[in-house]
C-alpha positions in Angstrom: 17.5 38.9 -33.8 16.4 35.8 -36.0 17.4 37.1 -39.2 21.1 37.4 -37.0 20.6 34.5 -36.1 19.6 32.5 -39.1 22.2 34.3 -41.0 25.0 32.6 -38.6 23.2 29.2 -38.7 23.3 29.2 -42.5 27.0 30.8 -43.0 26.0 33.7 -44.8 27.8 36.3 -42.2 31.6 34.8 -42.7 31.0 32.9 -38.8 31.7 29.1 -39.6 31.4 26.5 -36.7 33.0 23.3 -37.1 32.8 20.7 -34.1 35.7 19.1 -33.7 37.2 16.5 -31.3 39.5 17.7 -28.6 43.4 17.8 -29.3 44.4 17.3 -25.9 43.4 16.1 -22.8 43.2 20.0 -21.6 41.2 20.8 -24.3 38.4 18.1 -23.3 38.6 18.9 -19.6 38.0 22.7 -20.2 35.2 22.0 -22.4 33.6 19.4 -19.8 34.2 22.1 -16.8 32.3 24.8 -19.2 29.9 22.8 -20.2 29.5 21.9 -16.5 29.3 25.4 -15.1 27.2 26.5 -18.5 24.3 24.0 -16.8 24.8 24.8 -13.3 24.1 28.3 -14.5 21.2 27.8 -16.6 19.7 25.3 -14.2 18.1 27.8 -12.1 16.2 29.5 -14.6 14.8 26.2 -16.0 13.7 25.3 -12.3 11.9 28.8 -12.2 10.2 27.4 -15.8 9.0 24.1 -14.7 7.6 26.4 -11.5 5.8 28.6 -13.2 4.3 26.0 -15.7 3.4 23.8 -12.8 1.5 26.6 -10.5 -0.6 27.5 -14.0 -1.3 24.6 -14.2 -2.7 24.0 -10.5 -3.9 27.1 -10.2 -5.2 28.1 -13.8 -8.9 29.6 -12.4 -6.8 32.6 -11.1 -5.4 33.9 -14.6 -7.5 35.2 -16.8 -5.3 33.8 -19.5 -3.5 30.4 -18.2 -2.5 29.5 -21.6 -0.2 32.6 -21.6 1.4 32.2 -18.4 1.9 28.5 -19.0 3.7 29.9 -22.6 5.6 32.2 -20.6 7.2 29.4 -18.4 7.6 27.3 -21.3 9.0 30.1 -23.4 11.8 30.5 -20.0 12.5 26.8 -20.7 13.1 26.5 -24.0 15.4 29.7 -23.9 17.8 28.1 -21.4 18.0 24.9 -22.9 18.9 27.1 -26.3 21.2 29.2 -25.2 23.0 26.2 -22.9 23.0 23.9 -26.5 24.2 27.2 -28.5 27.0 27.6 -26.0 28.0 23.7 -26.3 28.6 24.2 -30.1 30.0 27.5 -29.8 32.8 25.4 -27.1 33.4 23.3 -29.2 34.7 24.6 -32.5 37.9 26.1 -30.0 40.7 24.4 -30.1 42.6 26.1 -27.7 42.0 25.7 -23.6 42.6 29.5 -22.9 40.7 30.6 -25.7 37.4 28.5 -24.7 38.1 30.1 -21.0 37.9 33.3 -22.1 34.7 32.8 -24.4 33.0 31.2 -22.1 33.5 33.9 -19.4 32.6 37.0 -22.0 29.6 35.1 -22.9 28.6 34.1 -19.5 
């Protein structure tokens, strides 16, 4: 999964993402409305994070390993706000409003 990844970051698989400034006004307002519901989605999961890091941290003389636990909620975190910033530059390298609406719903 990281060597996939790293070999998309760096260019090597033929996958190029260019961020460009919207064309049109639709183009702008469908990215905003993604980016919107790309948040709304993810914010849930980075609420059940900050949860879980918090009881650890209250409640740490009931695990026999807080430090995992906490890692675990932190590890729910960081994933969200990854995947939520990978979608945002994924968005925008599309030009097109329809195109970015159907993305967006196959990678949501």
């Amino acid at each position: 999964m990281l060597m996939a990844i790293e070999s998309v970051i760096s260019g090597r698989a033929g996958i190029v993402f260019k961020i460009t400034y919207p064309k049109t006004f639709w183009t702008l307002a469908v990215r905003f409305s993604c980016a919107l519901m790309m948040h709304l989605n993810m914010m849930p999961s980075v609420t059940y994070g900050l949860a879980m890091m918090k009881y650890c941290n209250n409640h740490n003389n009931e695990f026999s390993a807080p430090y995992f636990a906490y890692g675990l909620g932190f590890m729910q975190i960081i994933g969200g706000m990854f995947a939520e910033i990978c979608t945002m530059i994924y968005m925008s390298s599309i030009d097109s409003p329809i195109d970015i609406i159907i993305r967006f719903m196959a990678l949501n």
